[in-house]
N, C-alpha and C positions, 0 to 999 in steps of 0.2 A: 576476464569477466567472471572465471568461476569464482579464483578469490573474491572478487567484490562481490559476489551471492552467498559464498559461505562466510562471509565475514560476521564475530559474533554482534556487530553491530548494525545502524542502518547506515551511520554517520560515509561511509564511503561508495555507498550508492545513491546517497543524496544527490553527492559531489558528483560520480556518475551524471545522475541523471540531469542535472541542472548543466552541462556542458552537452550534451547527447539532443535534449530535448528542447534547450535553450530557455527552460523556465524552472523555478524552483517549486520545488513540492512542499505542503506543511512537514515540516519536522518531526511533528507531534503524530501527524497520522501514520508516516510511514515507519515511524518506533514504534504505531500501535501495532501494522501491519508486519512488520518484522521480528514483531513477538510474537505471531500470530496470536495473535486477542481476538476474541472473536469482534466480528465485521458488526457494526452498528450504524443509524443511519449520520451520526455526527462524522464520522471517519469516512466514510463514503462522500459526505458532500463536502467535506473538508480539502479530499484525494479528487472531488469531481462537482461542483456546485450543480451540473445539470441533470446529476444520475441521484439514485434513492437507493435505500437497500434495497429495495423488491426490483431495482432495475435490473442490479449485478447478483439475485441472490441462484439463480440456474448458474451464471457462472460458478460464481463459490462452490456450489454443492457438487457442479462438473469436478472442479479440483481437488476438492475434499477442504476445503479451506473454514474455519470453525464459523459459525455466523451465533449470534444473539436470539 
């Protein structure tokens, strides 16, 4: 697992995650989140259509994760 989180890419946590979780993720989002780019409300409802940035934004700021 650590390889596939320190990998410089997202492309084999995708695969990860789409076999683990049994559904696929946007591509796009989680290349945004694996560059860390800051969090925006497009990538959040992309990663989650029922959540908003103000949903998850105590999260983020819990982890230090950049937000918009």
């Amino acid at each position: 697992m650590l390889t596939i989180l320190c990998g410089p890419e997202a492309d084999a946590y995708l695969a990860f995650a789409a076999d683990y979780y049994e559904s696929a993720l946007n591509p796009a989002a989680a290349a945004h989140i694996w560059a860390l780019h800051p969090l925006d409300d497009a990538t959040v409802a992309a990663l989650n259509p029922d959540l908003t940035l103000a949903d998850v934004r105590q999260d983020a700021e819990g982890i230090g994760y950049p937000r918009s």
